[in-house]
Every structure is written in C-alpha cells, then in structure tokens.
DOSENU-697929 format. One line per 10 residues: number of its first residue (from 0); for each residue x negated, y negated, z negated of C-alpha. Coordinates in Angstrom, 3 decimals, m for minus. Each point is the difference from the previous one (the first is absolute). Example, Ala and Ser with C-alpha at 12.3 -4.5 7.8 and 13.67 -1.06 7.14 Angstrom:
BEGIN
0> m12.300 4.500 m7.800 | m1.370 m3.440 0.660
END
This chain:
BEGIN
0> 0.000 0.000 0.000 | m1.477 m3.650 1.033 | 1.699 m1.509 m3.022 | m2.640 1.373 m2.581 | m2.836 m1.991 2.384 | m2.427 m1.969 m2.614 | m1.735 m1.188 3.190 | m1.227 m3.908 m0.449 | 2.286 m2.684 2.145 | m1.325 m2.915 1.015
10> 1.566 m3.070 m1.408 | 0.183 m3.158 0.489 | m0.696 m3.450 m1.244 | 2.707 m2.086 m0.442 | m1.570 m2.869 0.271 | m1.253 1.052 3.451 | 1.674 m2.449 2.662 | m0.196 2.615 3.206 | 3.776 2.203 m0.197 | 0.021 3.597 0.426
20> 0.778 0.197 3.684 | 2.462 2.683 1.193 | m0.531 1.300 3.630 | 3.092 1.720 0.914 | m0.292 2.202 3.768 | 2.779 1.014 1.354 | m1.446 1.654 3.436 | m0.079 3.587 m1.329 | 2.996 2.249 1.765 | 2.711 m1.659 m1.423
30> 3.243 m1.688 0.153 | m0.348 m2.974 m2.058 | 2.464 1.202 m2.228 | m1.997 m0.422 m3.574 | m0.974 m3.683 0.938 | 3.705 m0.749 0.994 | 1.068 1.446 m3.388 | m2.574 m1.738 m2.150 | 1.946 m3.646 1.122 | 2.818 2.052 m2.167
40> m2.002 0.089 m3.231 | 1.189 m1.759 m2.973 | m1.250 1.634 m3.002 | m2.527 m1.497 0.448 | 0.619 m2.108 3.681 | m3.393 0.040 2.392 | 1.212 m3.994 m0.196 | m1.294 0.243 m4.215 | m3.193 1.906 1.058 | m0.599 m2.003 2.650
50> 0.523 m3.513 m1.658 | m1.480 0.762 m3.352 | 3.264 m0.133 m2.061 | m0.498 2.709 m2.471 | m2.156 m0.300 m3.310 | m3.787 0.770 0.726 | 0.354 1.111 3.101 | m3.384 m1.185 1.996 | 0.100 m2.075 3.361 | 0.582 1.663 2.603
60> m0.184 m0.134 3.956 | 1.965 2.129 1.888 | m0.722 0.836 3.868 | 3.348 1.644 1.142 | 1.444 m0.498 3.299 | 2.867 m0.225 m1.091 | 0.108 m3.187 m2.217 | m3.361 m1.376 0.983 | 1.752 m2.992 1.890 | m3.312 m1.617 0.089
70> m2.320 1.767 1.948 | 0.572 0.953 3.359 | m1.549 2.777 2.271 | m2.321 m2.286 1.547 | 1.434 m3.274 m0.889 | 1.459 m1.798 m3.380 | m2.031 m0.819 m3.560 | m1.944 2.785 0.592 | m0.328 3.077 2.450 | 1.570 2.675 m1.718
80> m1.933 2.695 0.747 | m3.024 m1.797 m1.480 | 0.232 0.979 m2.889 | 0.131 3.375 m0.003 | m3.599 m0.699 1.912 | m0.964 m2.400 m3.020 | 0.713 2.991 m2.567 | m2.149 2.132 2.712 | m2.551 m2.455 m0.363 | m0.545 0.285 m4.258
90> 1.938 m3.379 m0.099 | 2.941 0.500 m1.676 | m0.256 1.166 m3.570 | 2.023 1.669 m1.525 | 2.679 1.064 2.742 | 2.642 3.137 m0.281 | 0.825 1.853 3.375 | 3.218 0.877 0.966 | 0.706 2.559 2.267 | 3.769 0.424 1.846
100> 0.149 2.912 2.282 | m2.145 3.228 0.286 | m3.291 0.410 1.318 | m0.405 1.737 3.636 | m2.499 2.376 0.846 | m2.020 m1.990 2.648 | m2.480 2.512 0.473 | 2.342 2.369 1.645 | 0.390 m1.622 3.380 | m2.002 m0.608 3.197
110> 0.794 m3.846 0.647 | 1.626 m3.130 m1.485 | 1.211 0.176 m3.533 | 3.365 0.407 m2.271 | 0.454 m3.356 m2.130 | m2.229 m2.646 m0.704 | m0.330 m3.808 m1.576 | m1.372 m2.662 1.215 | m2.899 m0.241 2.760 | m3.846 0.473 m0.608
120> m1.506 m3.457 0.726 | m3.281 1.878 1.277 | 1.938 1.801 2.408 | 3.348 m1.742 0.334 | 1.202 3.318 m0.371 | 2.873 1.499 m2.339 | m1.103 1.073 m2.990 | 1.271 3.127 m1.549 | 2.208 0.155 m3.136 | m2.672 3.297 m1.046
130> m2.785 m2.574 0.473 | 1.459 m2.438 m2.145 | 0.369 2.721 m2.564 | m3.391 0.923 0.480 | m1.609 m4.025 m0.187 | 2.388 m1.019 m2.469 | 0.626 2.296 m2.738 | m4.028 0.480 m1.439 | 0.714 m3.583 m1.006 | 3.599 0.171 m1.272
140> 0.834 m0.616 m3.233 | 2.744 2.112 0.071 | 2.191 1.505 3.287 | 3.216 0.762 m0.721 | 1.868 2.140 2.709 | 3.934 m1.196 0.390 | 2.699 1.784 1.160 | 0.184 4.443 0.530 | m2.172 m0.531 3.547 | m3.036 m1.711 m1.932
150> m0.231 1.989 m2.782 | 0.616 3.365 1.379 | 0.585 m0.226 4.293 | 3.951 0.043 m0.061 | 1.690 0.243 2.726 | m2.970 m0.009 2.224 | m1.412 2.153 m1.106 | 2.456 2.976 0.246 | m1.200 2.839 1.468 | m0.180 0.257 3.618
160> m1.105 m4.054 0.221 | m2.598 m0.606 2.835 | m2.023 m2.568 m2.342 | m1.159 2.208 m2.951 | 1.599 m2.722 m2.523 | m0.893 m0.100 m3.267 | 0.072 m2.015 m3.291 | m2.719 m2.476 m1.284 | m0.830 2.492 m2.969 | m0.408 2.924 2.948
170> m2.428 m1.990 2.225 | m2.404 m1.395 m3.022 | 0.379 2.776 m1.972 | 2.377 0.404 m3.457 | m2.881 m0.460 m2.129 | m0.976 m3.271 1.527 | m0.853 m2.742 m2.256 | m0.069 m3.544 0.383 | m2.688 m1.780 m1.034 | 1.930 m1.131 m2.796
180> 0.135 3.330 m0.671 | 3.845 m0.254 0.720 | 1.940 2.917 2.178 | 2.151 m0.116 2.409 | 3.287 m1.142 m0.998 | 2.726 1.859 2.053 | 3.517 m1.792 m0.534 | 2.055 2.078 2.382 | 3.397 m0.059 1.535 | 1.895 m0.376 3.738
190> 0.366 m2.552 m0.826 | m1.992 m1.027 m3.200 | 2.289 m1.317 m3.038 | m0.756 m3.790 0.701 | m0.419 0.047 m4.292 | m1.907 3.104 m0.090 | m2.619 m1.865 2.258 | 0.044 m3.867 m1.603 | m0.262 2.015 m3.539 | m2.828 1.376 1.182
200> m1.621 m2.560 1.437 | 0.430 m1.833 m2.479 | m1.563 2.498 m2.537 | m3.473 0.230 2.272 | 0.099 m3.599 m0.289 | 0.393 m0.294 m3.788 | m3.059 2.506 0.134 | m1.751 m1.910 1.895 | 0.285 m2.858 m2.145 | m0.823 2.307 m3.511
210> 3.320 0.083 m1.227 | 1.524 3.652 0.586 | m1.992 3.153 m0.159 | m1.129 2.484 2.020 | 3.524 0.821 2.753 | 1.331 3.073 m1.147 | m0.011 2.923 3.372 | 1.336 3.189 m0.010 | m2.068 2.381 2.458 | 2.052 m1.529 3.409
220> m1.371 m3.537 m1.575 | 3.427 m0.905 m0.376 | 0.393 m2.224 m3.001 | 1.638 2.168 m2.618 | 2.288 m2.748 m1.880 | 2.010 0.079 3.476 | m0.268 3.299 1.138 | m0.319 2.400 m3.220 | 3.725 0.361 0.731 | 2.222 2.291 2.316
230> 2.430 m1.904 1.790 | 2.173 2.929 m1.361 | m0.578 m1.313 m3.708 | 1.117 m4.016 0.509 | 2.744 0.998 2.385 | 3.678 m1.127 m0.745 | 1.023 3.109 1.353 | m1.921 2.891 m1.756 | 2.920 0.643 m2.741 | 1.825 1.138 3.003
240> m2.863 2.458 0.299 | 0.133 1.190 m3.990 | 3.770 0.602 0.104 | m0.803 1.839 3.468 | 2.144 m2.647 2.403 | m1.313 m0.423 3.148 | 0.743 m1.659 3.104 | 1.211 1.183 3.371 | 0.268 m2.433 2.075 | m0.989 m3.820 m0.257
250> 1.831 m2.593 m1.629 | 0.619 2.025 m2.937 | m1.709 m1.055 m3.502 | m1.387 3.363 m1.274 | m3.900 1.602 0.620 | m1.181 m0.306 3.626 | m1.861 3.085 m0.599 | 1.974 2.549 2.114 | 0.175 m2.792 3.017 | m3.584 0.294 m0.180
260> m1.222 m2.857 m2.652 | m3.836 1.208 m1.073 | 0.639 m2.267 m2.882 | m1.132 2.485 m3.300 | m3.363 0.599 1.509 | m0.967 m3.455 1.465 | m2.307 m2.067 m2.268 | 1.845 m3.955 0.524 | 1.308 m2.826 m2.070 | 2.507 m1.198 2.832
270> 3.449 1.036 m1.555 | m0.808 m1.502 m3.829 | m1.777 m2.917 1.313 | 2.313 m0.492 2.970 | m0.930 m1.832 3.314 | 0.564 m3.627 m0.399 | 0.601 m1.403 m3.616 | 0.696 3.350 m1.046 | 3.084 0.130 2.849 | m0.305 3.288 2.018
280> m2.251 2.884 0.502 | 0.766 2.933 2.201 | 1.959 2.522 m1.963 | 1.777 m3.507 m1.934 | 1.289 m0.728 3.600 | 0.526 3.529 0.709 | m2.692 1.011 2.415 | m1.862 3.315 m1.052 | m3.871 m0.301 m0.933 | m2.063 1.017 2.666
290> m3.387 m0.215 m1.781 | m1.259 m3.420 1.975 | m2.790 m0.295 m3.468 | m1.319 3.826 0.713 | m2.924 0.611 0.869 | 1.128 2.855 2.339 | 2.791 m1.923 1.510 | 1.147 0.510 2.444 | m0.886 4.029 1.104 | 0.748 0.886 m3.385
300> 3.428 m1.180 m0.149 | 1.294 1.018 3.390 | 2.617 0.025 1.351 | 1.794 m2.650 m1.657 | 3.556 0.200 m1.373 | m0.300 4.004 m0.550 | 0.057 1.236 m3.314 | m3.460 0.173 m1.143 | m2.069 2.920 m1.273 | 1.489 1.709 m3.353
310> 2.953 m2.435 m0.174 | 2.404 2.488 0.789 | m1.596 2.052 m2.675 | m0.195 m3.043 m2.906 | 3.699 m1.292 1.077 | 1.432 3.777 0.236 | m1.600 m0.036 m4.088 | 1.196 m3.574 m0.816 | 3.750 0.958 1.467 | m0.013 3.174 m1.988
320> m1.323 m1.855 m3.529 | 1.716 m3.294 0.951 | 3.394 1.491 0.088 | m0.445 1.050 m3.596 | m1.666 m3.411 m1.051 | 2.931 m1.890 1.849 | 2.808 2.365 m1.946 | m2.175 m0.586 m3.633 | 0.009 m3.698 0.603 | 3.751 m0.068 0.838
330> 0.592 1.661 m3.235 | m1.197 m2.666 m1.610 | 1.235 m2.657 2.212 | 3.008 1.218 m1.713 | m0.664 m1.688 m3.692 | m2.980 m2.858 1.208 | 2.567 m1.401 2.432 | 2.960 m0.803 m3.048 | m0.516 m2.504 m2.592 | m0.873 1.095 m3.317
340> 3.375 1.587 m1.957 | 0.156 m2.885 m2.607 | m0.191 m2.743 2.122 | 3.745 m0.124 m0.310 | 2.540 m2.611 m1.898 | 1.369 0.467 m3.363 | m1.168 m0.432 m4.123 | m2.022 3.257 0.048 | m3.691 m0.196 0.444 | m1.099 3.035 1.593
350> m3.690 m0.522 1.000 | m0.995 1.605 m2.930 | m0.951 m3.006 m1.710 | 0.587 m0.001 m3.586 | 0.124 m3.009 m2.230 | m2.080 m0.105 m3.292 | 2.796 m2.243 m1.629 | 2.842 2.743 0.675
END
C-alpha cells in the first residue's frame, strides 16, 4: 500500500514568490471529457484553486487549454505551448503534470504518429504526447493522471486497439517516483467526478505547500479517502439488495444488479458524493455502474447491461434470506408503526410513571 510511504516531499517556502505551476495535456487518446467535467467542480471549484481563495493554498499558475484565455497557440500574452518547453528547460519550479487521455504505443508503427502536443521548434515538427511524458515528468513535482484513460488506458486501450494504449503508471512504470518522491496519482473515472479531481488537486497542492501529509494510495494509486468504498456500499439503492428486491426493467427504484449494475464490486465515491453538489450519480439517476473507475474497465465488465458474474448467484441468496428479513421486519412494523398505548386521553397515567407524593 502507497499510503504507509515515509518517503521525504519536497516543500515549499511560503514566502517564495514563483506559484506552483500546473501543466495540464490533454493530447493523450482522449475525449476531453475529464477537462469538460472539472468546469463542474464545486467542492472545491478549479475557479478557488485557480484564484487563490482557499486558506494556505500557494499561488498557483495553471496552463489548461481550456481556461487559459490568455495565451494563444502562437499568438496572445504568451504562446501557450511555451511553457511546457520552459518546464523542459529546468525553468519552472515546482510544476505538477497533468495527464488527460492514455498513452499510445508509438513504437508499434512504421510512419507518422498517434497523438501529440505542440510542435518541436528544432524541427517544426509535432511532438509526441510519449515524448512529453518522457521530457517532462524527470522534472515533475508530481503527475497526476485524470480520468480512467490516463490512469489505466480506458477505452483505448481495450483489447483489439491498433495503438497499444496504455496508462501513465503503465508507460513509466508503477513504481515510478517523482523527484519529490511523490507517485503517480491516478484519479479515475469516464468521466472523472469533477470533485474527486479538484479534491485532489487540491490535496497535492496543500503538499506542496507543507501543509497535508504524505497522499494516501491504495495499490491502483487511487486516493483511498475517495475510493476505499464500493459504489455498492454509498448507494441509495443497496437495501433493495439486503431485503433481496431487485429490478427488472428501468425506471424502477430497487438494485440495478440483475439489469447488469457492477455496483458491489466497483471501488467509487460517485453515488454518496453525488455528481454536482451532491445531485446525481449513476445508480441515484438510475443508470447501472459500469465500472468507468476500474482499472480493468472496460474488457472486464463486458457486455454491458447483462447481469454480471455471480449476481445471479448473490441475488438468488439475497431473495431467499430477504424474504425472511422483509416478513421479520413487517412483524414489527406491526407495533413501531402505532403510537405508544398510553398516549391516550383520560385521568389515568399509564406510562408507568409513579409519583413519590402518592
């Protein structure tokens, strides 16, 4: 388990003027899909991190194309892409890498090349997202991988893909370090929990800065306050499961499992935290879990909207023991549905009370 790591974390000082600089790419094979849900965060809002509104939070710079209204591709304040070069260079210090989208094989193929960012100004060429990867993250002060495609290869990476896609942690290695002696960070989902990701951006920040320990991993390098749960165990619907109710067909409000909801086995926070100010969440809303935070999603959970593995055994068991929990519990419906018998009119007293002065 990463969260027993004593390994030393650079900090920094906060009188130190330069921010922490985050350089988000979002060139690996991707949809775009964790950036668009970030602009959803609230708990806290990329608009806090990125203005400095919470307590001791250090300054910070963030290089995202989608709210860097600035900088333009070769135009604006800045070029944009010049600063991914300037962290290339050694001058930006400290900077955290994020990665959207999962990382192609690029050594499989005769001629051109699967995703890249940027040109090369030696060779007015595109550069690679693998070779950004490879520049960038000796120099990182953390990279944290966002969204199911960066941390583990997604839907890309399914088999049968012509690119040989893959997640950060696969292409430099699950034991990688930074030199910070931070690990990757994998905050997955398709798409990520817009909280999930601020929260956890916001811890490597506070981290950063000295003022949270060491991020707590479990051994995907998820971070285990947000996924040490099953999305079975925060769900509204799993004491439809215990009395052994399940659902048929959708629309109805019982467990999803026999419609083919992968919910009691899926590590994910999304159904107690909700989506968006705790509104939502795919089994909330009806939708069955397909296992978007898994690492072996999605070959493992194929096809969709079958009953999964063993469920027909478990809900066969929780039918058979729920009918006799549901007729226990109606017994004493019975007597904890009534009011109490001397809650009634008249001179008598019958609570059971009785008065030292009689």
């Amino acid at each position: 388990m990463v969260s027993g790591m004593t390994a030393p974390v650079e900090t920094r000082d906060e009188t130190q003027e330069s921010p922490v600089h985050i350089l988000w790419i979002n060139a690996g094979l991707s949809c775009d899909g964790d950036s668009v849900a970030l602009t959803a965060a609230t708990q806290p809002s990329i608009e806090e991190i990125v203005l400095g509104a919470l307590p001791g939070l250090p300054k910070v710079a963030v290089h995202w194309p989608l709210i860097d209204f600035e900088c333009g591709p070769m135009q604006g304040a800045d070029t944009f892409i010049e600063w991914y070069h300037k962290a290339d260079r050694g001058e930006l210090d400290p900077f955290v890498l994020v990665i959207e989208g999962s990382i192609p094989n690029e050594s499989i193929k005769r001629e051109g090349y699967w995703c890249g960012f940027g040109n090369n100004p030696d060779t007015g060429q595109p550069m690679t997202t693998s070779e950004w990867l490879d520049r960038l993250a000796p120099k990182a002060t953390a990279i944290l991988a966002a969204g199911t495609c960066a941390a583990y290869g997604g839907i890309h990476a399914m088999a049968g893909n012509p690119t040989g896609a893959m997640g950060v942690a696969d292409y430099l290695g699950w034991d990688w370090r930074s030199k910070a002696g931070l690990p990757i960070v994998n905050v997955p989902g398709c798409p990520i929990h817009p909280d999930n990701l601020s929260e956890t951006i916001l811890y490597l920040l506070y981290q950063l800065a000295g003022q949270a320990p060491m991020i707590p991993l479990d051994d995907a390098l998820r971070p285990t306050w947000l996924f040490g749960m099953t999305v079975h165990e925060g769900c509204d619907r799993a004491g439809y499961y215990e009395q052994g109710q399940f659902a048929t067909e959708y629309g109805s409000p019982k467990c999803l499992v026999k419609i083919g909801c992968w919910g009691p086995v899926v590590k994910c926070n999304v159904p107690k935290r909700g989506w968006i100010n705790g509104v939502g969440g795919c089994p909330n809303v009806g939708g069955i879990c397909i296992a978007c935070t898994m690492p072996g999603f999605p070959d493992k959970f194929m096809p969709f909207m079958d009953e999964p593995p063993g469920a027909r055994v478990s809900a066969t068991a929780s039918e058979a023991y729920g009918s006799i929990v549901r007729t226990l519990r109606n017994f004493t419906f019975k007597t904890v549905d009534k009011e109490p018998r001397w809650r009634r009119r008249g001179r008598e007293l019958l609570t059971g009370y009785k008065a030292p002065w009689s």
